[in-house]
N, C-alpha and C positions, 0 to 999 in steps of 0.2 A: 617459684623459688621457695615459699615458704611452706610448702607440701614436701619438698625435698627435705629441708632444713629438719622438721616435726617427724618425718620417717626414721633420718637418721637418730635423733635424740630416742626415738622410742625402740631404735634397735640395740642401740647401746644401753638402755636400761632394759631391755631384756638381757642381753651378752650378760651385764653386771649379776640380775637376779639367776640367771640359769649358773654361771660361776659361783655365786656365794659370794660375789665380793660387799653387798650391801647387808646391811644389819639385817636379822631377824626379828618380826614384828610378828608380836601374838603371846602366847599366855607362856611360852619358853624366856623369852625376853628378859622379865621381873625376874625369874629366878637365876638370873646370869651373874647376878652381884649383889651381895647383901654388904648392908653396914653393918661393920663388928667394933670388936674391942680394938684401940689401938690406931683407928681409922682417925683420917683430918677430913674433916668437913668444912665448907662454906654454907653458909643458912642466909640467905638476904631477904630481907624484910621491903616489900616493896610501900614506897614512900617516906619507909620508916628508915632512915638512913641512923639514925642512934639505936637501934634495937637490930642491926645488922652484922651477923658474929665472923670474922673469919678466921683459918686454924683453929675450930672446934676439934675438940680434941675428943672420941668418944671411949668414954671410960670403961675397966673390967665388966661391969654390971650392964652396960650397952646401951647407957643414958648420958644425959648433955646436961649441960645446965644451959638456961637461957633465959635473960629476962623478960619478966612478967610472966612467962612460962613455967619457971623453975625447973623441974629435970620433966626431960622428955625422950623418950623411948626413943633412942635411934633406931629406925626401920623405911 
């Protein structure tokens, strides 16, 4: 049964990748979306629950503020 079960799963992730329906992974990926001007960001600071910003907002210039940080290149 569970030879049956693992054939199916892996024919449906081929069906998926031969369709296009699963994301694209590789060096096209990163260039699918930049942060810009105008863009809301969340930044979470792991453990650091007081230095965790949400609704950053990244500004004209395409920098943040954030503490301890001070401005930081959104990218």
């Amino acid at each position: 049964m569970k030879k049956h079960v693992r054939k199916l799963w892996m024919a449906i992730l081929a069906a998926c990748l031969l369709a296009g329906a699963l994301p694209a992974w590789g060096k096209d990926t990163a260039e699918a979306y930049r942060i810009g001007p105008s863009d809301i960001i969340e930044v979470i600071v792991w453990k650091e629950d007081n230095l965790t910003r949400r609704d950053l907002l990244v500004r004209p210039d395409g920098r943040l503020s954030m503490p301890l940080a001070d401005d930081v290149v959104a990218a």
